[in-house]
N, C-alpha and C positions, 0 to 999 in steps of 0.2 A: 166844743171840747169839754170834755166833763175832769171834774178836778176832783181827785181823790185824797181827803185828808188824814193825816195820822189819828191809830186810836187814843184818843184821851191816856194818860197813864192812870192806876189805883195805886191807892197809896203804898201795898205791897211791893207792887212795882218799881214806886219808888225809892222806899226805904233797901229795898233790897238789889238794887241798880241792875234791873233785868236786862236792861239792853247791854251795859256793858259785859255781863255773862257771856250771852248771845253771842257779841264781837270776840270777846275770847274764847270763846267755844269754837268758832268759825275759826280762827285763828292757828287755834289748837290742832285741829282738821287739817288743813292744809299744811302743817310743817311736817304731817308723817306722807303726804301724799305725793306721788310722782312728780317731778322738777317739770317744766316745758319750756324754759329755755333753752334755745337754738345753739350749740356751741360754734357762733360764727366765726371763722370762716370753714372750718373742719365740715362743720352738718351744714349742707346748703339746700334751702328751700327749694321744695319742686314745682316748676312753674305750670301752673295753670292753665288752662285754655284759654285764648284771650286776654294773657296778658299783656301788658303795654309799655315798652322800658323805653331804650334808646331807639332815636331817630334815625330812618336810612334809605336811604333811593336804592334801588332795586336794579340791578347790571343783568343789561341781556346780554344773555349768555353769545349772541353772534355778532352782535357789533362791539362789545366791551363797555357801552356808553350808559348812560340812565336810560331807562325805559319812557320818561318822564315825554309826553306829547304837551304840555304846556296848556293844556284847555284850561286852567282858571280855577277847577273846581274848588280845589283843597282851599284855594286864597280866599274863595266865596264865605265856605261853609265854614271857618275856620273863625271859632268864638272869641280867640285872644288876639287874632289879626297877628301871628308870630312868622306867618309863611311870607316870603318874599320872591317872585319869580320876574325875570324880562327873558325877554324873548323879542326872535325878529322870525319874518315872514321868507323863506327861501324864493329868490326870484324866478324861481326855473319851474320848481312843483307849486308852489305855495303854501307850503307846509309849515307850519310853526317851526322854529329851532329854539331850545333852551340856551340863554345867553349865560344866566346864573339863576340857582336856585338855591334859597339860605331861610332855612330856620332859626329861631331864637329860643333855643328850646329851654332857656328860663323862664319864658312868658306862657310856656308850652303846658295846656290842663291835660295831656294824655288822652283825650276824649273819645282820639279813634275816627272822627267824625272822617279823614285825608284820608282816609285808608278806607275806609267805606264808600267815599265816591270818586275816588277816580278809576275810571274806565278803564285803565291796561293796569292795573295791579303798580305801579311806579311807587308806590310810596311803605312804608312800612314801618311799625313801632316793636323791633325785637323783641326777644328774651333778656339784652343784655342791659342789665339793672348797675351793674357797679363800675360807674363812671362819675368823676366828682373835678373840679379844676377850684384855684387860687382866683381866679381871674373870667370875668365876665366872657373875653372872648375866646377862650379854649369851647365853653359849652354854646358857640354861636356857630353853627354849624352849614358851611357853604356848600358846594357840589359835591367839593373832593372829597371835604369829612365824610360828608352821606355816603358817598359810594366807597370810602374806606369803611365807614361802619358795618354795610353790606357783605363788603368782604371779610371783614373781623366774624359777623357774625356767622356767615358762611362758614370758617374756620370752624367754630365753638361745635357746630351744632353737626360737622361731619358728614357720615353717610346719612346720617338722617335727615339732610338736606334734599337727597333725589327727591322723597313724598314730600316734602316738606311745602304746605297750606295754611298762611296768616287764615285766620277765621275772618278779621273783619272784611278782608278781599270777597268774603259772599254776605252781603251786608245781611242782617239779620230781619224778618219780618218783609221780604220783598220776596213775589214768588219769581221764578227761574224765567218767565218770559219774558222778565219785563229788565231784567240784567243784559247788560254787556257782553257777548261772547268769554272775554275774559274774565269773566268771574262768577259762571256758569261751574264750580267750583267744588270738588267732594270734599266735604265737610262734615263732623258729625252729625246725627239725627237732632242734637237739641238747639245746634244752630240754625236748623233750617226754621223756615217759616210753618212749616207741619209740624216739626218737632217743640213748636211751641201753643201754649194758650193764649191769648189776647183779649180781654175783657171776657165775654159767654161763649166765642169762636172764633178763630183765626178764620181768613178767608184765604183760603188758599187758590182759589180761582184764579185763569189769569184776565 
């Protein structure tokens, strides 16, 4: 790490307090210049690609239920250990069933990791940014909330719902062979693994 130090002052300098100039100079600058505060809640921020807000399980559309297959992933890969699932084994198929599935989303870094590996798309971090509670358990979030989140956000976001493509459901930097049917996923060009650089080349081979 190389450490760069201040220039010495001259006496000039200091008899004549250059830097405070400077700072009011800067100062002076800025109070004839355009404002860029937000007037919230009137002007609301446009959400980005990839952004990450509220938690929410993901309602197919033909059973009414979560999409949620219980594989483990998100509990795996998930850095604050906030995800909580049980489940039991159906005696007839043998198919996993979601017993309960509950986030803690105050433990919760946003990191996206849930959303990037699970397999049928079941899991999601919205657009919806403005939710706040008194009380620990309103922001502890069980099956129902998620899938009422779903639906909330479903609401907000309207017809733009039919296309509507979380980005991290095509996780970033993995080529299209090596993904899951569901989430084999059109996405812009800069999320995909071509649409990106990776140190000297991306390998896009599968």
């Amino acid at each position: 790490m190389q450490i760069q130090y201040k220039p010495k002052r001259n006496l000039l300098q200091t008899i004549f307090h250059v830097e405070i100039m400077q700072g009011m100079a800067l100062t002076l600058k800025k109070l004839f210049s355009k404002p860029i505060t937000r007037q919230y809640p009137d002007e609301r921020p446009e959400i980005e690609l990839g952004f990450r807000g509220q938690h929410a399980l993901v309602r197919d559309e033909i059973t009414g239920e979560s999409k949620c297959v219980a594989c483990m992933r998100c509990v795996t890969v998930c850095p604050s250990r906030c995800i909580y699932i049980r489940f039991h084994k159906d005696e007839d198929s043998g198919a996993r069933v979601v017993d309960s599935y509950d986030i803690e989303a105050l433990r919760c870094v946003y990191c996206g990791f849930c959303e990037e590996v699970c397999p049928v798309n079941a899991l999601a971090l919205t657009e919806i940014y403005e939710y706040a509670a008194y009380d620990r358990e309103s922001i502890f979030f069980d099956q129902e909330k998620l899938l009422g989140n779903w639906d909330r956000f479903v609401e907000m976001k309207g017809k733009a719902m039919d296309n509507y493509v979380n980005p991290f459901w095509r996780p970033r930097g993995i080529p299209e062979g090596r993904l899951t049917a569901a989430k084999r996923l059109d996405v812009p060009d800069e999320w995909t693994v071509e649409g990106q650089v990776v140190g000297s080349q991306a390998n896009v081979n599968d």
